[in-house]
C-alpha positions in Angstrom: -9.4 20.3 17.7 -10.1 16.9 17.3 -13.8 15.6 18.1 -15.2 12.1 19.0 -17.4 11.2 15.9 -20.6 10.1 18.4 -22.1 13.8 17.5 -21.5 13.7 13.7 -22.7 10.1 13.2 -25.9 11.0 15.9 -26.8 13.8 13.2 -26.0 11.9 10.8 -28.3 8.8 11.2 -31.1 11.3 12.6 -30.4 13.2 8.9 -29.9 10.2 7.1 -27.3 10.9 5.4 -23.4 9.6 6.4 -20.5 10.7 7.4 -17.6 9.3 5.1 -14.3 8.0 7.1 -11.1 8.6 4.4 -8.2 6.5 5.0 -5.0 8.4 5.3 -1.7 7.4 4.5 1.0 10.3 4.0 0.6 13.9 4.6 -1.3 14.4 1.1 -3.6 12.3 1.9 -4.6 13.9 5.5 -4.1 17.7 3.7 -6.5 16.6 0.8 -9.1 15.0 3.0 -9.1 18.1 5.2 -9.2 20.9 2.9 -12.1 18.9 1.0 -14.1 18.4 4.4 -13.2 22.4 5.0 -15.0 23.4 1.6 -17.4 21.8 1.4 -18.4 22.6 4.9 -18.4 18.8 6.0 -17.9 16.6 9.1 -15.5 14.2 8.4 -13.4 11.2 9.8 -9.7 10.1 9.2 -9.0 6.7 9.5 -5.8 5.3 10.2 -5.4 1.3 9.8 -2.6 -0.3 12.5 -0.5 -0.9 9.2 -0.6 2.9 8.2 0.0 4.2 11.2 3.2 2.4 11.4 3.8 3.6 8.2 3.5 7.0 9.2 6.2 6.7 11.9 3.9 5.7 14.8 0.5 6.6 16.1 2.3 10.0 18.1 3.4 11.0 14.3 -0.1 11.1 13.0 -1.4 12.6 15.6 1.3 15.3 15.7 0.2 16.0 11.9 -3.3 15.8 12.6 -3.4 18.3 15.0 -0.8 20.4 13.2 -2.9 20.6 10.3 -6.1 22.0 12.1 -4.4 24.5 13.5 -2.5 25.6 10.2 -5.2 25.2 8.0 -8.1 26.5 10.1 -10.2 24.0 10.1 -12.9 24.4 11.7 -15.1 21.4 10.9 -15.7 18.5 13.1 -12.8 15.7 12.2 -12.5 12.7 14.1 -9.5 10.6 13.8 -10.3 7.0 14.0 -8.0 3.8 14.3 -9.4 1.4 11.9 -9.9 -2.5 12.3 -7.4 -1.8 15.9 -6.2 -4.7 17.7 -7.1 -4.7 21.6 -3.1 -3.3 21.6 -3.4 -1.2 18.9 -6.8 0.7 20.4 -4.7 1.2 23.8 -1.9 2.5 21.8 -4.2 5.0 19.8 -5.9 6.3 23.1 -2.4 7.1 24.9 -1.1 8.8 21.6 -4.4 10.9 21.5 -6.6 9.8 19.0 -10.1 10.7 19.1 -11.8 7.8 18.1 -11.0 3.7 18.1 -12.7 0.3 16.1 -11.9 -2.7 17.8 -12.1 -5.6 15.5 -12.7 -8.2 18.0 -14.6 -10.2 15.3 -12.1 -12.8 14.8 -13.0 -13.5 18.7 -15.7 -16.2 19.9 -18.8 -13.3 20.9 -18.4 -13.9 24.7 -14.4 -12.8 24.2 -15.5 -10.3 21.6 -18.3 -8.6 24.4 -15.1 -8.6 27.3 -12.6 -7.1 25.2 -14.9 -4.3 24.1 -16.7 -3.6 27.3 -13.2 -2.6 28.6 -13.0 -0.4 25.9 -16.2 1.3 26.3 -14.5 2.1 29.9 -11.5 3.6 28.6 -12.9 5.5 25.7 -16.0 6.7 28.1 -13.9 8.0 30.8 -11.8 9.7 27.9 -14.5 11.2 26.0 -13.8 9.4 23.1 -16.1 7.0 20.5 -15.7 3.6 20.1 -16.4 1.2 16.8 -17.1 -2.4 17.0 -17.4 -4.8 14.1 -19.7 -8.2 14.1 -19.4 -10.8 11.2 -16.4 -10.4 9.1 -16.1 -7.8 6.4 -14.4 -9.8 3.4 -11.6 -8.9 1.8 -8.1 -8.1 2.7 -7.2 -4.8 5.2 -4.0 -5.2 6.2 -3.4 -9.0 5.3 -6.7 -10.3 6.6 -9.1 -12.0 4.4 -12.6 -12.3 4.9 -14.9 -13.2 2.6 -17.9 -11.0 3.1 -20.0 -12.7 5.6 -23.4 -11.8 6.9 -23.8 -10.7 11.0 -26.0 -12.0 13.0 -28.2 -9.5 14.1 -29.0 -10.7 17.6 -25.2 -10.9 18.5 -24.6 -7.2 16.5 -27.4 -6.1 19.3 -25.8 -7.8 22.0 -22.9 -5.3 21.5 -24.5 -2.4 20.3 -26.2 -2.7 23.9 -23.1 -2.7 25.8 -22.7 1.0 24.7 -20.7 1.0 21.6 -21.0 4.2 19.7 -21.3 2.7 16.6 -21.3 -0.7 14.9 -19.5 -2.3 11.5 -22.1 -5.6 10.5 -21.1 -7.5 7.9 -23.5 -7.1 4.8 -22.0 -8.6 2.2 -19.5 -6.1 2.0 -15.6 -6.4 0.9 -12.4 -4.1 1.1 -10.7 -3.7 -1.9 -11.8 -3.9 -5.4 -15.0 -6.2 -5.8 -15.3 -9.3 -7.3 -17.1 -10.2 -11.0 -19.0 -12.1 -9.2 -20.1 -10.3 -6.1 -23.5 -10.6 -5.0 -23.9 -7.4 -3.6 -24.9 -6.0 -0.4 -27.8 -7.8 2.5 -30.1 -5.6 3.1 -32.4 -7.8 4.8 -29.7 -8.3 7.0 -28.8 -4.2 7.3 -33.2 -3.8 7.9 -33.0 -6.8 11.0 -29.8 -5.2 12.8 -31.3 -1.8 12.5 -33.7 -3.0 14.0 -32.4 -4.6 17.1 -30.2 -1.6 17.5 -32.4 0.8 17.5 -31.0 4.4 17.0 -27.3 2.9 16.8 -24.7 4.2 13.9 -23.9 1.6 11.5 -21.0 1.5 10.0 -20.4 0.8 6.0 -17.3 -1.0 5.4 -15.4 -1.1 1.9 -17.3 1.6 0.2 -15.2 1.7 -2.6 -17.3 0.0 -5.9 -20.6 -0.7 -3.9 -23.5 0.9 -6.6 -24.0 4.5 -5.9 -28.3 3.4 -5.5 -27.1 0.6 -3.1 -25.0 3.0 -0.6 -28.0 5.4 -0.7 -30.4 2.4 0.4 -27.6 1.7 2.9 -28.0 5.5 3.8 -31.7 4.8 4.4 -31.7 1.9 6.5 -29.2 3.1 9.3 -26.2 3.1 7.9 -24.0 6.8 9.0 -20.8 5.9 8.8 -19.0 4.4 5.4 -15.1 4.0 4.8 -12.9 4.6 2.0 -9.4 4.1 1.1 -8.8 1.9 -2.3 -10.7 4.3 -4.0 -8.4 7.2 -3.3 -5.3 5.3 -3.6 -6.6 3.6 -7.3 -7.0 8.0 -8.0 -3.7 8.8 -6.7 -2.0 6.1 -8.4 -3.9 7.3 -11.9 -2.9 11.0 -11.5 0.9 9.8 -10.5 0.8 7.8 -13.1 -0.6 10.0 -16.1 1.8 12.8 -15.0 4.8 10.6 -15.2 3.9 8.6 -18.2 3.7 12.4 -20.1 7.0 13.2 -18.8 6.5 15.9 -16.6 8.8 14.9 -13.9 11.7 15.9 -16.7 10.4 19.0 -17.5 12.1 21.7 -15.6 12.0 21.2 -11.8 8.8 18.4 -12.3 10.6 15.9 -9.8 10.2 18.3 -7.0 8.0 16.0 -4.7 5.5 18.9 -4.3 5.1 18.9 -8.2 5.1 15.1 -8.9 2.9 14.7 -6.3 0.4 17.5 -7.0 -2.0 15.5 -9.5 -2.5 12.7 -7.0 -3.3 15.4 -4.5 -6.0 16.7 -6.3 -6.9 13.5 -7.4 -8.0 12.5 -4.0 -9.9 16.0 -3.4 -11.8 15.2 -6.1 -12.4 11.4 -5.0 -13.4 12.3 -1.1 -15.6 15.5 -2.6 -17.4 12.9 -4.8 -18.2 10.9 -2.1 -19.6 13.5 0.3 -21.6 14.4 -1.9 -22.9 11.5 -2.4 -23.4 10.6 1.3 -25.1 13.6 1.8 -22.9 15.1 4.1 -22.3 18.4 2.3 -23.2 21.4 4.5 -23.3 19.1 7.7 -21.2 20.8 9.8 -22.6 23.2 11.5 
C-alpha cells in the first residue's frame, strides 16, 4: 500500500540519513526501483514528473501500476509516490488519481502567490492524509523544459513556507538537474546551515542528485537534508546497458529483440544505480 513519505523523511532527518526519490519512467524503471528498495530493506519514493506521467498514459496509469506492483511483488516496504515539480493543476490531478504524495513548484510565483497556492494544498493533502513538497528559489537546470540556473533561497521566505505546514521543502543550494556544468561551483552550504535553521526539524529536499560529490551529499545529509532525487543518473545507466547490448549484437542473436531481453541490461542497470545510491544515503535497513 502506498504511504505518504512524512514518516520516512521524519526518520530520516531524526537518523540523518535520506531517503532517495527515483524518477520513474516505464514499467522497468518502477519494477527496478521497487525490487532494489525490497532488498535492500529500504524506504523509498517514486517520482513522477507532469511530463512522465503523461508519458505513461496519464496519472490513473501510474498509479494503476504502482499499486499493481506492490501487490504482485510483495513489497512490503514503505513507497511513496510523489508528483515531481507539479503544477497547481497537475497536484490536483495527482490527488484525484491517488497518488500518495505531491511537490508544488510554485517558485516561479511572486512568494505571497507562492504561500496561497500551497496553503490550499496543505488543506487538500491534510484532509487526505497525504505529504506535500514545496520548492523556494529555483533549482537550475532543465526538468521538463524549464531552466533555472541554480539559484540560492532565501532562507527567511523557505521558513515562511515551511511554517505554513509543508511536509517537506526543496531550497535552492546551488543545485542543477541534469548533467553539471565544467564550471559548477558546487553546492551552498551556508545557505543549506541558515534554512535549517529557520526551519527547525523540517525535511529538506535535495534536488538533482545526479553528479553532486559523494562528500558533498553526505554534508547535505548532515545539515538537514532527507530527501534527494534522481533520474538522469538512471537514464545515462539505462541508456549505457541498451547501448552496450546492442552495439555487441545481441538483439540478432536468437530471440535477443524480445523487449524483455533487450531491455534486461538497462534493467539491471538501474538496480545497480538506485542500490548505489541508497547506500550511499544511508537508507539501507531503514525500513522497519
Amino acid at each position: 500500500m502506498l504511504v505518504s513519505a512524512e514518516e520516512m523523511l521524519k526518520k530520516a532527518k531524526a537518523g540523518k540519513y535520506a531517503v532517495g526519490q527515483f524518477n520513474i519512467n516505464n514499467l522497468e524503471w518502477t519494477k527496478a526501483i521497487l525490487l532494489t528498495a525490497q532488498e535492500l530493506n529500504s524506504p523509498v519514493i517514486l517520482g513522477v514528473s507532469e511530463g512522465a506521467g503523461k508519458y505513461m498514459a496519464g496519472y490513473k496509469t501510474v498509479v494503476g501500476m504502482v499499486n499493481g506492483m506492490l501487490e504482485e511483488l510483495n513489497i512490503t516496504v514503505p513507497v511513496a509516490l510523489h508528483l515531481d515539480h507539479g503544477s497547481y493543476d497537475g497536484c490536483m490531478k495527482c490527488i484525484e488519481a491517488g497518488f500518495s504524495s505531491v511537490m508544488f513548484d510554485g517558485s516561479h510565483y511572486p512568494i505571497e502567490e507562492n504561500i496561497a497556492k500551497t496553503t490550499e494544498l496543505i488543506n487538500i493533502t491534510r484532509e487526505k492524509g497525504m505529504s506535500l513538497e514545496a520548492e523556494v528559489g529555483s533549482i537550475g537546470g532543465e526538468e521538463d523544459g524549464v531552466v533555472g540556473k541554480g539559484e540560492c533561497a532565501d532562507p527567511n521566505e523557505c521558513k515562511s513556507i515551511a511554517d505554513l505546514g509543508v511536509t517537506m521543502l526543496a531550497a535552492g543550494i546551488g543545485n542543477i538537474h541534469g548533467k553539471y556544468p565544467a564550471n559548477w561551483e558546487g553546492l551552498s552550504f551556508e545557505t543549506l546551515d541558515a534554512i535549517q535553521q529557520l526551519t527547525g526539524e523540517m525535511p529538506l529536499v535535495l534536488h538533482g542528485g545526479t553528479g553532486i560529490p559523494e562528500d558533498m551529499i553526505k554534508k547535505a545529509i548532515s545539515l538537514g537534508v532527507a530527501k534527494i532525487n534522481v533520474n538522469t543518473e538512471c537514464q545515462l545507466a539505462f541508456a549505457a546497458a541498451t547501448r552496450g547490448y546492442v552495439e555487441a549484437g545481441k538483439d540478432l542473436e536468437g530471440k535477443g529483440f524480445d523487449p524483455r531481453k533487450l531491455l534486461a541490461p538497462g534493467f539491471e542497470a538501474i538496480k545497480a544505480t538506485v542500490k548505489e545510491k541508497m547506500e550511499l544515503f544511508g537508507s539501507v535497513g531503514k525500513a522497519c
